[in-house]
VOBAZA-557721 format. One record per residue (C-alpha): x, y, z. Coordinates in steps of 0.25 Angstrom, whole numbers, plus 5000, padded with zeros to 4 digits. Each point is the difference from the previous one (the first is absolute). Last residue first. Example, Ala and Ser with C-alpha at 12.3 -4.5 7.8 and 13.67 -1.06 7.14 Angstrom:
2
505549965029499449865002
***
This chain:
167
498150284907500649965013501550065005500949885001500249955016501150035007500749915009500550035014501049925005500149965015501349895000500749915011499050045013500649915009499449895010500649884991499750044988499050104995499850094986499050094999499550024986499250164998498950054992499850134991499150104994500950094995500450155000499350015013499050115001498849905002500549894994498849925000500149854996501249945006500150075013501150055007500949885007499950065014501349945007500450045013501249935009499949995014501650005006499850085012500150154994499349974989500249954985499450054988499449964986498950084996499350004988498850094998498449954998500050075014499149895005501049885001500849935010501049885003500650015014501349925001500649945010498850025012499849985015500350165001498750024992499350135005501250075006500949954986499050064993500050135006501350035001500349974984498650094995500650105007499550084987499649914991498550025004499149915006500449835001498949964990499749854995500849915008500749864997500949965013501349914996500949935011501049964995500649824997499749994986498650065003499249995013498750085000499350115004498750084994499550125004498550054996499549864999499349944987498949924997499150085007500550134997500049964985498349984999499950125009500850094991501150044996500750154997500450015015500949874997500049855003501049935003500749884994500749895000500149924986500749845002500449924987499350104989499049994987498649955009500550095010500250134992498849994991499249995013500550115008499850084985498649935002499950095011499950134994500650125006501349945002500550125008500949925007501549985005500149854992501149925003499949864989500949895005500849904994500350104987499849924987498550014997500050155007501250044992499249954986498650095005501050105002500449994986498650014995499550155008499049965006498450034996499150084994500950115008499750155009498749945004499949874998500849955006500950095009501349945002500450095011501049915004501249894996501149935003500549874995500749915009501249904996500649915011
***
């Protein structure tokens, strides 16, 4: 199972629109994780009518017409783990501990807010994964995304792909 990772889009505001090559992962990922920070739902809407399944939150930068579509923590089943979509889990520090006390029913936690990758495990086995953002690099020398890979209940791949620098 291919997922495509993302967050902290932020349409309009800090991008027209996606990036194009991660409009291409989310055509050929099965599912579509997003973190939030959407910020405009018609990025919601470009996202489902382009992808297999999208799951979602909704971040502190969206507003009433996201919060109702969205939850603030997402779960699903997913190649055999147990994934939970979140947008902030607090500082990195302790940021492990924490986690796996809030969502010790959970494989992988996927993440978002900082706008900083982070792929980590905690003590217990809970993977992290914040996949950055692909439209505001904040001070990030990219803006980027990140393709899980899942088989038969394992993790097989987290990359993170960089996106080229806009003009």
């Amino acid at each position: 199972m291919r997922l495509l990772l993302t967050a902290d889009t932020h349409v309009p505001r800090r991008a027209r629109e996606l990036p194009a090559a991660l409009l291409a992962e989310a055509e050929r990922a099965d599912v579509v994780l997003h973190a939030g920070d959407w910020v405009d739902a018609s990025t919601l809407d470009l996202l489902e009518s382009t992808s297999r399944r999208v799951i979602g939150v909704y971040g502190n930068n969206d507003g009433p017409a996201l919060r109702a579509r969205l939850p603030e923590v997402a779960r699903a089943e997913l190649g055999g783990l147990r994934f939970g979509v979140v947008h902030e889990t607090g500082g990195a520090v302790g940021r492990e501990r924490r986690c796996a006390e809030r969502f010790p029913d959970l494989d992988v936690l996927v993440f978002g807010h900082s706008h900083i990758p982070w792929d980590s495990t905690a003590p217990g086995g809970l993977r992290l994964l914040n996949p950055g953002s692909p439209t505001d690099r904040r001070r990030q020398p990219y803006c980027t995304y990140m393709i899980v890979e899942v088989d038969a209940g394992a993790v097989r791949t987290a990359r993170l792909h960089r996106l080229p620098r806009r003009r």
